[in-house]
C-alpha positions, 0 to 999 in steps of 0.5 A: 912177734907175739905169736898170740896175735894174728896179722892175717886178718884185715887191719882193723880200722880202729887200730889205725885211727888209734895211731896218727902221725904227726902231719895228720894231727896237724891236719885235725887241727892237733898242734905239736905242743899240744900232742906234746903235752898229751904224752906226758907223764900221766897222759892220755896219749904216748908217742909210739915213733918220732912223728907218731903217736899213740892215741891211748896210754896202754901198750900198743898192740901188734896192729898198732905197731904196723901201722906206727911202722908204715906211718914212720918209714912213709914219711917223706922229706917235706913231711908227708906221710904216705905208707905203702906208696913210694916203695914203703912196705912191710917185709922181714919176719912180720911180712911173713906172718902177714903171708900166714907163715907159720915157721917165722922164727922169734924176732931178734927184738921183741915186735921187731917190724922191717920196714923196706925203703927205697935206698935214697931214703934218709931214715933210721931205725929206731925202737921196735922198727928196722930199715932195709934198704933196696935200690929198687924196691918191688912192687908191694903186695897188699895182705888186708890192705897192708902193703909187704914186699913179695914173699921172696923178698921177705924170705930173703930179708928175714933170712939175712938175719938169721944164723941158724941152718934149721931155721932157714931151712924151715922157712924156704921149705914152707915157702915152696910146700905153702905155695907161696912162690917158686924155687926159682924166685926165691933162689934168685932173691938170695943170690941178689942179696948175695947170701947163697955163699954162707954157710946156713943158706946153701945147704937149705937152698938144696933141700929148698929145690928138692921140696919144689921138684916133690911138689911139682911132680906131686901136681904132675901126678894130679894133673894126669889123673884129675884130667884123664890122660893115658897113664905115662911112663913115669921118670925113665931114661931114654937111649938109642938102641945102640946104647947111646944115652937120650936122657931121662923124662919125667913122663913118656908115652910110648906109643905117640912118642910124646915126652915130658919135661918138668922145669929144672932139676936139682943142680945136682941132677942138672949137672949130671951129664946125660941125665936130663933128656935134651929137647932138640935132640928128642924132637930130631928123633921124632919123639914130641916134647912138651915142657911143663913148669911148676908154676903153669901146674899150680896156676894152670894145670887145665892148660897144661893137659891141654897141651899133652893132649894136643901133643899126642893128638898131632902124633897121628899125622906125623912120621913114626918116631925113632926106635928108643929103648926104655929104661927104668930112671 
């Protein structure tokens, strides 16, 4: 896609009007033999997909050719056209842009544009349009009303694509330090398109949760300054005075005994034993534990205090906790 032009900006409605299929020229008025002659050599209009047109003899430009692509892969089997409905939508690379992406790698052909359909679709690709197919295509999102695929779905779809382990790499870590979604999400959409076993894809898949678990303590951090809360015991293991092993948290408050938890580890740390503290045997204990996610500390960091304030606040009408032994993580 030609890095010049933005697609981040809402569609521009002159672009759309320049494009036109071939059931809405019929509905002006426009027959086919008409729209026929008018793409010939010399013309005043060029026939951008089959079954649509461009209505000027130029090159189109990045907008025209989204809204060719929509038009193109919304046509139905009796000929009507209704992109974004349907399970149509824009994913792939463009989806991307579309998101503000700013690590999209150059397309494999020049202004190639992925559309997403549903698998039952009859349609091919053709020209500066991909097909991909979906058995059940998600709910779009829309980016200046243009319909795209989640962002997961569209890192999946571009990543399939791609050979180059940087590459990948570059793309999963903007996805999670851009705050566009979470580890989990986009791990789940690679493991549905069965791409977690090559090659490129596993080795950015770590560092892709190592970004997420970075970012996610950087919130935590943020969360207990910005609202006020006793400054914790950072990341510390836990163990019995005997020895015996409790696990590591990410946050501990000694004297009300409340613990924290941040989601899911590494799976390199998540399959050490011992190394994540469990939370039934904390809670068996006396110590309170309050499990907070990355997303509820983007989206809601407020509610997430509220509930370490809760926990300490409860602490004062229970039974003392056990004695545990604090050690450095």
């Amino acid at each position: 896609m030609d890095r010049n032009t933005s697609l981040t900006t809402r569609p521009s409605p002159a672009a759309a009007r320049r494009v036109r299929s071939a059931r809405q020229l019929r509905a002006e008025g426009v027959t086919a033999a008409r729209a026929a002659a008018r793409c010939l050599p010399g013309g005043p209009w060029q026939q951008l997909l089959p079954g649509v047109y461009l209505l000027h003899p130029g090159p189109p430009t990045d907008r025209e050719r989204l809204c060719g692509a929509l038009l193109y892969a919304g046509r139905t089997g009796r000929g009507r056209t209704g992109p974004g409905h349907g399970g149509v939508m824009v994913t792939g690379p463009a989806a991307l842009a579309l998101y503000g992406f700013t690590s999209v790698p150059p397309m494999t052909a020049p202004h190639r544009i992925d559309v997403l359909v549903p698998r039952t679709r009859r349609l091919r690709s053709t020209r500066f349009v991909r097909v991909v197919r979906a058995a059940r295509p998600p709910g779009p999102a829309y980016r200046g009303g243009t319909p795209v695929a989640p962002v997961e779905r569209a890192l999946a779809d571009t990543v399939a694509t791609l050979t180059d382990a940087a590459a990948v790499r570059r793309l999963l870590v903007e996805a999670v330090r851009g705050g566009h979604c979470e580890p989990a999400a986009v791990v789940h959409e690679l493991s549905a398109a069965r791409l977690l076993g090559r090659a490129q894809v596993a080795g950015a898949v770590d560092g892709l949760l190592a970004e997420g678990r970075a970012v996610a303590e950087d919130r935590l951090y943020g969360m207990v300054r910005g609202h006020s809360l006793p400054e914790p015991l950072w990341n510390v293991d836990l163990r019995l005075p005997g020895g015996a092993p409790l696990g590591r948290v990410d946050a501990y408050w000694p004297e009300p005994a409340v613990a924290l938890l941040l989601g899911a580890r590494t799976p390199r740390e998540a399959g050490t034993t011992g190394r994540t503290a469990d939370r039934e045997h904390l809670e068996r204990l006396g110590i309170t534990v309050v499990r907070v996610t990355a997303r509820g500390l983007r989206e809601a960091a407020d509610r997430q205090a509220e509930a370490v304030r809760t926990a300490m606040a409860a602490a004062e009408d229970r039974e003392p906790a056990a004695y545990v032994v604090v050690l450095p993580g």
